[in-house]
VEXDREN-2710 file (C-alpha; in Angstrom, 1 decimal):
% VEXDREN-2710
k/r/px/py/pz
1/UNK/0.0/0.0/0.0
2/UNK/1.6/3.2/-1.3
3/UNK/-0.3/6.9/-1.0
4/UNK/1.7/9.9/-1.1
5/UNK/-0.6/12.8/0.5
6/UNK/0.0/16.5/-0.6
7/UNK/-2.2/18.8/1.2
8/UNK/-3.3/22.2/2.2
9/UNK/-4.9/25.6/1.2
10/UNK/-6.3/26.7/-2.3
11/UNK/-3.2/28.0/-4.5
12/UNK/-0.4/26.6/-2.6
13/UNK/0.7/24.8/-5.8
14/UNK/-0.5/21.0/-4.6
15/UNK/-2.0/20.5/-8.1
16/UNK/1.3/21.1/-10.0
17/UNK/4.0/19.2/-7.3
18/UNK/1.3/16.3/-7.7
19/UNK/1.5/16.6/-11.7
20/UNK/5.3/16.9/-11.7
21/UNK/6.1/14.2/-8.9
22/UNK/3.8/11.6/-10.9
23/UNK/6.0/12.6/-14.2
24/UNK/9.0/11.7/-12.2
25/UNK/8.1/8.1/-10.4
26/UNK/5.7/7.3/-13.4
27/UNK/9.0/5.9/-15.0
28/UNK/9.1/2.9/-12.5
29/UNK/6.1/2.5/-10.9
30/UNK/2.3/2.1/-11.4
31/UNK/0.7/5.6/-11.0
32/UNK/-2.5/6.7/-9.6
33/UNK/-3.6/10.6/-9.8
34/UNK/-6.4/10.2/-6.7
35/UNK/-8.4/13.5/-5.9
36/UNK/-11.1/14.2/-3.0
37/UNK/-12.7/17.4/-0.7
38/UNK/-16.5/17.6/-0.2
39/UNK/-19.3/17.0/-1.1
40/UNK/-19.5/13.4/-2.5
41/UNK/-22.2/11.1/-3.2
42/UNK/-25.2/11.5/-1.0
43/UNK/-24.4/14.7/0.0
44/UNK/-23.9/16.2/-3.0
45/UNK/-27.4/14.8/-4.1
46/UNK/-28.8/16.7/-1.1
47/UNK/-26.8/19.9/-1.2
48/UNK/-28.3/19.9/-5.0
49/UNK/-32.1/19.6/-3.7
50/UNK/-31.5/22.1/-0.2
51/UNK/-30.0/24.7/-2.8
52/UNK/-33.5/24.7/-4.3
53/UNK/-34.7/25.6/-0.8
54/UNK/-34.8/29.2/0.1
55/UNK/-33.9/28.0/3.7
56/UNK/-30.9/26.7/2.9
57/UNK/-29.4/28.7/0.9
58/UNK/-26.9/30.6/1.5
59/UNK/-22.6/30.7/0.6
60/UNK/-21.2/28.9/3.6
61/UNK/-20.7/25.8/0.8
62/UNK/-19.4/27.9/-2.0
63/UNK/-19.9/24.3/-4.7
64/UNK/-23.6/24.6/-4.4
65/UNK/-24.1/27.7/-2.5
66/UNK/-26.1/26.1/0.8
67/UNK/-25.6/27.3/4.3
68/UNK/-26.4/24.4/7.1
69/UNK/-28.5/25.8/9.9
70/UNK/-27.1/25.6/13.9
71/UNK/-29.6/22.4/14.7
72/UNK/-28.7/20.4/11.7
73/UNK/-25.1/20.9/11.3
74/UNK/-24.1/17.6/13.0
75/UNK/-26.2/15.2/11.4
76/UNK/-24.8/16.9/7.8
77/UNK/-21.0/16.4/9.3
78/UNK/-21.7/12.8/9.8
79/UNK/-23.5/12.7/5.8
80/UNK/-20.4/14.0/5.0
81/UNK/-18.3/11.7/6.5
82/UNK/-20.1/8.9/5.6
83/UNK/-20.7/9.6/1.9
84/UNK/-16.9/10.3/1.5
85/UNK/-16.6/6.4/2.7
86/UNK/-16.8/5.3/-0.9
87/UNK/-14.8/7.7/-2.7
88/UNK/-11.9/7.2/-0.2
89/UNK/-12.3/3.6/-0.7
90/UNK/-12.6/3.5/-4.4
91/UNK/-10.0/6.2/-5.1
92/UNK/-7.0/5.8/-2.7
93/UNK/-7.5/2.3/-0.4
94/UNK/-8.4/0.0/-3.0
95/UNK/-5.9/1.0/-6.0
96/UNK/-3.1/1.4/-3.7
97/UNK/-3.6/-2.3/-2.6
98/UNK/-3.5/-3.6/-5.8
99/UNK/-0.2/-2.2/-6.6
100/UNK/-0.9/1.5/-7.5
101/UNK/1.0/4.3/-6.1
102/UNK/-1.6/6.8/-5.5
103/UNK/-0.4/10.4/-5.3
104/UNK/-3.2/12.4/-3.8
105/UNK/-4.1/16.3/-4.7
106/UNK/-6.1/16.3/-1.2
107/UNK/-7.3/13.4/0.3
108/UNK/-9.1/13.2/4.1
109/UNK/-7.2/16.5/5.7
110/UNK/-8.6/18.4/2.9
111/UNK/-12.1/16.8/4.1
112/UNK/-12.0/17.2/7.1
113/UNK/-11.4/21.1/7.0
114/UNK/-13.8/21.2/4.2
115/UNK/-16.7/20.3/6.4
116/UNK/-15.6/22.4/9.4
117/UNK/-15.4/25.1/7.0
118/UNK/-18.8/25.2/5.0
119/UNK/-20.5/23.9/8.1
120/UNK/-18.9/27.4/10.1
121/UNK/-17.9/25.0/12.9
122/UNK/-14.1/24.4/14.3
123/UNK/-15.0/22.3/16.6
124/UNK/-15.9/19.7/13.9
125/UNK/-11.7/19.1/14.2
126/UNK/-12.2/17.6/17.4
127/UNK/-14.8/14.9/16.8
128/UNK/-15.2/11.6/15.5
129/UNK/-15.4/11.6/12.1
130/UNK/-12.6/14.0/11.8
131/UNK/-10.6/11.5/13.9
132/UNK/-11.1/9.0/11.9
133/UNK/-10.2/11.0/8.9
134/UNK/-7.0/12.2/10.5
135/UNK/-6.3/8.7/11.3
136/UNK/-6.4/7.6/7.3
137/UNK/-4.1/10.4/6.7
138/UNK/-1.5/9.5/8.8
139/UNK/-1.3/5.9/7.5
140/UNK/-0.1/7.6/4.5
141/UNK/3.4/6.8/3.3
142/UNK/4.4/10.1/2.6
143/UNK/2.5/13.3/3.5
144/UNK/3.4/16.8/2.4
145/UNK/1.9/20.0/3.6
146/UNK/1.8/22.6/0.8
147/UNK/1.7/26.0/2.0
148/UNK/1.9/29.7/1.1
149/UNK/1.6/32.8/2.8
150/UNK/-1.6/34.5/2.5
151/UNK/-0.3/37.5/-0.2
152/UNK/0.5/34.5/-2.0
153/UNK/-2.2/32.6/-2.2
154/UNK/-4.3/35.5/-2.9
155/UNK/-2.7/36.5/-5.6
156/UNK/-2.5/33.1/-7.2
157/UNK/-6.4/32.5/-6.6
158/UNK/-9.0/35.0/-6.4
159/UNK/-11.9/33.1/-5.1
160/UNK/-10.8/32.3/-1.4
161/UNK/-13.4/33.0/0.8
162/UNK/-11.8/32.4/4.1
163/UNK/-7.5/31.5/3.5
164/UNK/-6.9/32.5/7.2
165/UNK/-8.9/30.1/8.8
166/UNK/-8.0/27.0/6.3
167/UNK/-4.4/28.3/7.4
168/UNK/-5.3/27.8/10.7
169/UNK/-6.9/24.6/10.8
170/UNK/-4.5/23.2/8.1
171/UNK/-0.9/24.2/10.7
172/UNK/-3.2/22.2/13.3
173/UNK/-3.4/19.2/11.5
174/UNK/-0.2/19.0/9.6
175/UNK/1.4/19.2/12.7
176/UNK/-0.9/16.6/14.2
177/UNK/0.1/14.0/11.5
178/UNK/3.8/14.7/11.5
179/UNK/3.8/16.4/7.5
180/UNK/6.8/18.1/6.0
181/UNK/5.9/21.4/5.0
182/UNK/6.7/23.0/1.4
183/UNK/6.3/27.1/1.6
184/UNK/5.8/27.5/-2.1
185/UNK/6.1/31.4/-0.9
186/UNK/9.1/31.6/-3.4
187/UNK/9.4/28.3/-4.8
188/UNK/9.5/28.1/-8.5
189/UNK/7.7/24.4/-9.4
190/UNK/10.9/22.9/-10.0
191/UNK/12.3/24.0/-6.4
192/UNK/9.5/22.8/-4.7
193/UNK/9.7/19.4/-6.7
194/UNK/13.2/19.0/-5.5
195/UNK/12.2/19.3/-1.9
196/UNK/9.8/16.6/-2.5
197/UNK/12.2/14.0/-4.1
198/UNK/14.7/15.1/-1.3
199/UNK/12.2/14.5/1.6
200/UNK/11.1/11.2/0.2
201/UNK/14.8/10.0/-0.7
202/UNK/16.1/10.7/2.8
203/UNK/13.1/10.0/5.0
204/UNK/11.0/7.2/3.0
205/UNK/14.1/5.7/1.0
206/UNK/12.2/6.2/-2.6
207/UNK/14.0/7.5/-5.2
END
């Protein structure tokens, strides 16, 4: 089982490293680009019908524009959760044990700050599901944290509603799971490549 995780805010450049890295180890190994935030399956069926509903509606999730009132926001944490089951299954668990190496552009982290983000709760970081999520991540082989500062990631991406707390809860969990960080700050693509290959040569032995 082989997942290499890159993670962290819109714009830090996680989409390129991923693209380059699989170039790079493509050469000797089977390759898997895997890719996963919020919402999947159920509840994006049901953030499609609640965006029809004046009540819900609202920019809290900016996909499908729906805003999760106070009451409910629990039992839609835990749809969440359990409707990402089957994508984190089908797209990272099962291909990597069949001999993939999946290199993921976002993977539970990236979840699990998704849904404390559209649901306006922090305190979603602490439960659970987002326990279980951080759990998966760590069993990652390699996990990177991609990161900019906020000038940066501004100016690479226009339509970040809220970098400063994605910052926040991203530091908190990369640190949690023991990531290397990549500042992209002023890292061309083939600096922060290097890093990568470096990191994984001397701490993961993969070359």
């Amino acid at each position: 089982m082989a997942i290499f995780y890159f993670f962290g805010p819109d714009g830090a450049g996680k989409t390129t490293l991923v693209k380059n890295l699989s170039l790079k180890l493509q050469e000797s190994h089977r390759i898997k680009l895997s890719w996963m935030r919020g919402s999947h399956t159920l509840t994006s069926f049901l953030a499609k019908l609640l965006s029809r509903l004046s009540f819900f509606q609202g920019s809290d999730n900016p996909y499908y524009r729906i805003r999760i009132p106070e009451k409910l926001k629990g039992l839609w944490q835990f749809l969440e959760f359990v409707s990402a089951i089957p994508v984190i299954i089908n797209r990272f668990i099962f291909p990597s044990l069949i001999g993939y190496w999946i290199i993921a552009d976002r993977y539970s982290i990236d979840l699990e700050v998704w849904i404390s983000m559209t649901t306006k709760d922090p305190s979603f970081l602490t439960k659970f599901p987002a326990r279980v999520l951080t759990a998966l991540a760590q069993k990652a082989n390699a996990k990177f944290y991609v990161k900019a500062d906020i000038d940066t990631l501004r100016n690479r991406t226009r339509s970040l509603p809220y970098p400063e707390e994605q910052i926040i809860s991203y530091d908190k969990l990369a640190q949690l799971v023991g990531a290397a960080t990549i500042d992209t700050t002023n890292k061309s693509a083939k600096d922060a490549l290097a890093c990568v290959l470096e990191t994984l040569e001397r701490d993961y032995r993969i070359a």
